[in-house]
C-alpha positions as CSV (number, residue, x, y, z in Angstrom):
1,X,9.3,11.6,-9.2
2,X,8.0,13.8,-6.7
3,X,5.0,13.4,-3.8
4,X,3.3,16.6,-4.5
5,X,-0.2,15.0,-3.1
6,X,-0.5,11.6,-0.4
7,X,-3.8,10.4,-0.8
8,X,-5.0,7.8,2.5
9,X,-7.3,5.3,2.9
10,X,-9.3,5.7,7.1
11,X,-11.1,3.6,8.4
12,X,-14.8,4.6,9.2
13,X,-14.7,2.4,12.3
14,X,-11.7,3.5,15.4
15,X,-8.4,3.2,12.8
16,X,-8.5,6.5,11.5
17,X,-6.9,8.3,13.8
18,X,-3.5,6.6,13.8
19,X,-3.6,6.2,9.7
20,X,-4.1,9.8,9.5
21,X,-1.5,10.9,12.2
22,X,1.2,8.2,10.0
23,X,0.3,10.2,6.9
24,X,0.4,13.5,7.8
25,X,3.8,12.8,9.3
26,X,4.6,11.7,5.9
27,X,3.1,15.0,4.2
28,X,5.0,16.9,6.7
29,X,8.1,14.7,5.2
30,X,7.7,15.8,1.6
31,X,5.6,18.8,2.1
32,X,3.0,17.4,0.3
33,X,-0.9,17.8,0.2
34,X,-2.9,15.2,1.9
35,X,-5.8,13.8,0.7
36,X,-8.2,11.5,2.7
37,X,-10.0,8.8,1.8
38,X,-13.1,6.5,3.5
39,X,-15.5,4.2,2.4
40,X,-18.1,1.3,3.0
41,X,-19.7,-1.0,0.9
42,X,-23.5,-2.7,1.4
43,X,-23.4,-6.5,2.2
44,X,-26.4,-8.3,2.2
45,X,-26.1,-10.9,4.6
46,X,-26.2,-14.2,2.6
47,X,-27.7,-15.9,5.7
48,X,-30.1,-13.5,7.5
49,X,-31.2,-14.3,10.8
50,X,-35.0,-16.0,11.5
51,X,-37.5,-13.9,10.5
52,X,-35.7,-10.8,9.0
53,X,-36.1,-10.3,5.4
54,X,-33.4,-9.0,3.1
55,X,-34.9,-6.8,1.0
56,X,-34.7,-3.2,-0.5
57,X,-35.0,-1.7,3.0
58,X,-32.5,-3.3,4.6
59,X,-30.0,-2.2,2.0
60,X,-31.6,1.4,2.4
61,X,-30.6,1.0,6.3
62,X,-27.5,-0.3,5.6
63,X,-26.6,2.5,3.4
64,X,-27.5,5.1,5.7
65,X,-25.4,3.8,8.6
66,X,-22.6,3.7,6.1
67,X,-23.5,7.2,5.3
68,X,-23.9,8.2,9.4
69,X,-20.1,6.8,10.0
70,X,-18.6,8.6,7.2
71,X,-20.1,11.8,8.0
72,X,-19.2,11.3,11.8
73,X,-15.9,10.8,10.2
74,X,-15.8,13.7,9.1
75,X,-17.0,15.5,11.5
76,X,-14.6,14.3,14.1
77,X,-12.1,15.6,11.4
78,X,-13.3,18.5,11.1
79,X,-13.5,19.4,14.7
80,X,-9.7,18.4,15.2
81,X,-8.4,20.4,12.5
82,X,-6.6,17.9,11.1
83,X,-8.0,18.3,7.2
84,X,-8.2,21.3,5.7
85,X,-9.7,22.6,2.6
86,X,-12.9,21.2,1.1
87,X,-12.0,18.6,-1.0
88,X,-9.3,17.5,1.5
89,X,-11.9,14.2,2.8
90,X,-13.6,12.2,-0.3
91,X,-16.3,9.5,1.3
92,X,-18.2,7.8,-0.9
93,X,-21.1,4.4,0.1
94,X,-19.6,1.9,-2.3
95,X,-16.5,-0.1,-3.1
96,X,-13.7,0.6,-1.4
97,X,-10.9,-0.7,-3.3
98,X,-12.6,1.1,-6.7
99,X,-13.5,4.4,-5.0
100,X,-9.9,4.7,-3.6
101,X,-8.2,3.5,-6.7
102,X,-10.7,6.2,-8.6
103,X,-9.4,8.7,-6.2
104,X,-5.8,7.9,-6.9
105,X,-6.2,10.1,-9.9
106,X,-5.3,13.1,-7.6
107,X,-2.2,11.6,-5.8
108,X,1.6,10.5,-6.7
109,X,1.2,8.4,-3.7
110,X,-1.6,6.0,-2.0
111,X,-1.2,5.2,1.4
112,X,-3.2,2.0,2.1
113,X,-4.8,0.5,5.2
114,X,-2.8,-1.8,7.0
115,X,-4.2,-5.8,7.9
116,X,-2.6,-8.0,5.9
117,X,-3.5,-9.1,2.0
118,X,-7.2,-8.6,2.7
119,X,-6.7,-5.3,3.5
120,X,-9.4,-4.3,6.7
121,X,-11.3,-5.6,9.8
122,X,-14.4,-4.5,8.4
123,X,-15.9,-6.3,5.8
124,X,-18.1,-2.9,4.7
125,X,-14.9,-0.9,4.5
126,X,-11.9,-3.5,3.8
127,X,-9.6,-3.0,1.0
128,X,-7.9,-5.8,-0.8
129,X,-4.8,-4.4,-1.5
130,X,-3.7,-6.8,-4.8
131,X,-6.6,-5.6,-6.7
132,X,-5.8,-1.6,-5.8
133,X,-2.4,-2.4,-6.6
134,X,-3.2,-3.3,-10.3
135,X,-5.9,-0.4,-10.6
136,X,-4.4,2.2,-8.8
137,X,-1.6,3.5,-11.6
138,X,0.0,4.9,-8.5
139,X,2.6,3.6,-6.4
140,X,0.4,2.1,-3.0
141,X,2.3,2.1,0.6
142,X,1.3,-0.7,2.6
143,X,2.1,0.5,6.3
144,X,3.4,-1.9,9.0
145,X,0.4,-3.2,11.4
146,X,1.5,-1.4,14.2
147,X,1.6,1.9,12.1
148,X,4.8,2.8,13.6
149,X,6.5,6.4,11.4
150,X,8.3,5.2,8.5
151,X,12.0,5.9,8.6
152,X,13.1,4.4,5.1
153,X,16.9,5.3,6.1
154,X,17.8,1.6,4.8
155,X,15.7,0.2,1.9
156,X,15.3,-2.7,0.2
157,X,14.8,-3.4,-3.5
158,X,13.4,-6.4,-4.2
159,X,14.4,-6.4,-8.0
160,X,13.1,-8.7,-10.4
161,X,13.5,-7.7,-13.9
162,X,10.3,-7.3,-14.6
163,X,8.2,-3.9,-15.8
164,X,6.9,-3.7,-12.4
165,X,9.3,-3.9,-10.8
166,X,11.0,-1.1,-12.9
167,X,8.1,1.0,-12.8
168,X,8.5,0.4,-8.3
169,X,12.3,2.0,-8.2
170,X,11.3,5.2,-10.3
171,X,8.1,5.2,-7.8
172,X,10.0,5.0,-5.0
173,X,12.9,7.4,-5.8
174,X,11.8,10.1,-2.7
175,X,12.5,7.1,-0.3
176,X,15.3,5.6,-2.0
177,X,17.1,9.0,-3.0
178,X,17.5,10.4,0.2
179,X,18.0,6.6,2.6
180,X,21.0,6.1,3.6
181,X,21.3,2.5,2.5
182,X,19.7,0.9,-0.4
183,X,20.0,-3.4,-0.9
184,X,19.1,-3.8,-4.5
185,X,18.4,-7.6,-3.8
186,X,17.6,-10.2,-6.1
187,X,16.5,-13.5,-6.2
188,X,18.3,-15.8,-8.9
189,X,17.3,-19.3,-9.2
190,X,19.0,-19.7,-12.0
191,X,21.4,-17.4,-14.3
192,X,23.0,-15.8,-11.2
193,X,25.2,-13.8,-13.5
194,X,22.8,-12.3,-14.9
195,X,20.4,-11.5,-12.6
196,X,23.2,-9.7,-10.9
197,X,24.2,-7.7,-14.0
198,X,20.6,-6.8,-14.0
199,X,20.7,-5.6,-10.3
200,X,23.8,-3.9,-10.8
201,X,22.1,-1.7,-13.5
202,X,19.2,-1.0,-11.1
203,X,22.3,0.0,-8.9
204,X,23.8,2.3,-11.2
205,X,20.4,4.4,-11.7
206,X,19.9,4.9,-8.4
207,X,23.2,5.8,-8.2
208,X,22.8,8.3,-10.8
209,X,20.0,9.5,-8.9
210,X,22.1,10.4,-5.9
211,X,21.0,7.2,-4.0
212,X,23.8,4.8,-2.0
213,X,23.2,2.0,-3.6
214,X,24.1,-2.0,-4.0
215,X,23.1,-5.2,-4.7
216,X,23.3,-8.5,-3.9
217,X,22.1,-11.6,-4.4
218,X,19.7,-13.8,-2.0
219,X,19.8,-16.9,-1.0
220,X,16.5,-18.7,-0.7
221,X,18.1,-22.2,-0.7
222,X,16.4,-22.9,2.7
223,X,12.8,-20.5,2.6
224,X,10.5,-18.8,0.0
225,X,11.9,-16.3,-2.0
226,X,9.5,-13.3,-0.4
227,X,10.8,-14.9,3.1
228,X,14.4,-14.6,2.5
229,X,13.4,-10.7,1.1
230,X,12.2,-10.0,4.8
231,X,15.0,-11.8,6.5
232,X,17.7,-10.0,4.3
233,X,15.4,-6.4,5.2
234,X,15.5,-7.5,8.8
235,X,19.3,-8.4,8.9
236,X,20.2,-5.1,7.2
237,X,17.5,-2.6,9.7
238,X,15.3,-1.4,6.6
239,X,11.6,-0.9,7.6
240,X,10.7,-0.5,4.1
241,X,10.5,-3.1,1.1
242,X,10.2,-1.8,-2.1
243,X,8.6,-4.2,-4.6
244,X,6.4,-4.9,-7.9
245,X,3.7,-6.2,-7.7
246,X,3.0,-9.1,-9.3
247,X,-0.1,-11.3,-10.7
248,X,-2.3,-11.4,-13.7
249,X,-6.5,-11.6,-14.0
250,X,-8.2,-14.8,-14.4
251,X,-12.2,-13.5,-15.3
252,X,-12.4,-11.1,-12.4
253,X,-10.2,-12.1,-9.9
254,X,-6.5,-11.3,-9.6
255,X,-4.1,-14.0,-9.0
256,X,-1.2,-12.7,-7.2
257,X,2.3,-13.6,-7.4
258,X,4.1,-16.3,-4.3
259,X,6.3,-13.0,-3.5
260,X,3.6,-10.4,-3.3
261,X,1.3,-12.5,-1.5
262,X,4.3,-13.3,0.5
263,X,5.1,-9.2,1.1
264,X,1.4,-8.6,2.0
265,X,1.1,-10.7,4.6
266,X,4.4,-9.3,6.4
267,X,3.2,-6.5,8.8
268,X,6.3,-6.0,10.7
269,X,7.8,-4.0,7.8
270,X,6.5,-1.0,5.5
271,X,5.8,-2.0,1.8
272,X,5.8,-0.1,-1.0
273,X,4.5,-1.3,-4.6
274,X,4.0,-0.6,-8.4
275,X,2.4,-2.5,-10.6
């Protein structure tokens, strides 16, 4: 697994300026083409103020400022420097979370907007990250809050033995190849045995993959399992989780997992996840 192409997710409000400086430091990382990515959606308002009626024309206007900020967008790109090439900025007036995970198509990695499990400020333009997860078919980087350049010296694995969770390690082998520390860390509420034979095999693929590599089991006796994951990351330096993630759909909603929901809401550390 390679990153031959990073596609990102900017904001069409004052964000994309810092997202695209964090991933093109990333590019510049794996020399890898960079794709960028923005979007707004139309939202009626459900309670419209005295005397203004929602109605075709309104979502016409609405549209067109959606379509004014994305080309100012790209202008402002443009006039940087900072994209090259003309399919290097893909805008679209619609879904967010479907256009970028449509877009995904051209990447090997999707760097998401950071904010937490609902993904954005703006409700036009916000991305909720468990349903682009699931849709993407790429691995999706959650960046921390404060957008700070992503490291990824120590790593850690948080293995459950679960297809996702497989399918996150082989996603995350440029990180996890070259850190200089990887914590394959599991929780094991029950059958501690085995869970650690099962990290230990995780340990001896990435070994086999020229990683440094170990695992260990977690103790969550006293806090939720994602908690103790971010504690153990904390304790050992990493600025970068590595995860599955988890959940299932119920009609048309997806129902995330305690520990994804857990890992989204932490932005003090870089998350990475498969699904």
């Amino acid at each position: 697994m390679i990153y031959n192409t990073i596609l990102v997710h900017l904001d069409i409000g004052d964000g994309a300026g810092s997202q695209l400086s964090f991933a093109r430091n990333l590019a510049a990382r794996f020399e890898a083409n960079l794709i960028g990515f923005a979007a707004g959606d139309i939202h009626p308002i459900a309670a419209p103020p005295p005397g203004v009626v929602v109605d075709a024309e309104f979502m016409r206007l609405e549209a067109r400022e959606i379509e004014r900020r994305l080309e100012a967008l790209r202008s402002d790109l443009d006039a940087s420097g900072e994209m090259g090439g003309a399919d290097s900025l893909r805008t679209t007036v619609g879904d967010p979370t479907k256009g970028l995970a449509i877009a995904a198509r051209a990447a090997d990695l999707v760097i998401a907007g950071s904010g937490g499990e609902e993904g954005g400020r703006d409700a036009h333009t916000a991305i909720d990250l468990g349903a682009l997860i699931h849709a993407a078919g790429r691995p999706v980087l959650i960046p921390r809050d404060d957008l700070a350049p992503l490291k990824a010296s120590s790593v850690v694995v948080a293995w459950k033995d679960a297809r996702e969770a497989r399918r996150a390690v082989a996603d995350a082998m440029p990180f996890l190849a070259h850190a200089r520390e990887v914590l394959v860390a599991t929780v094991a509420e029950h059958e501690p045995d085995r869970a650690m034979a099962s990290a230990t095999d995780v340990v001896r693929y990435l070994i086999n993959h020229g990683a440094k590599a170990r695992a260990e089991i977690v103790d969550h006796r006293e806090g939720e399992a994602g908690e103790a994951l971010v504690g153990i990351a904390r304790q050992i330096g990493a600025d970068l989780i590595v995860s599955g993630g988890y959940g299932h759909g119920r009609l048309r909603e997806w129902l995330l997992g305690s520990v994804t929901r857990s890992l989204l809401r932490e932005g003090a550390l870089h998350r990475l996840m498969s699904a």
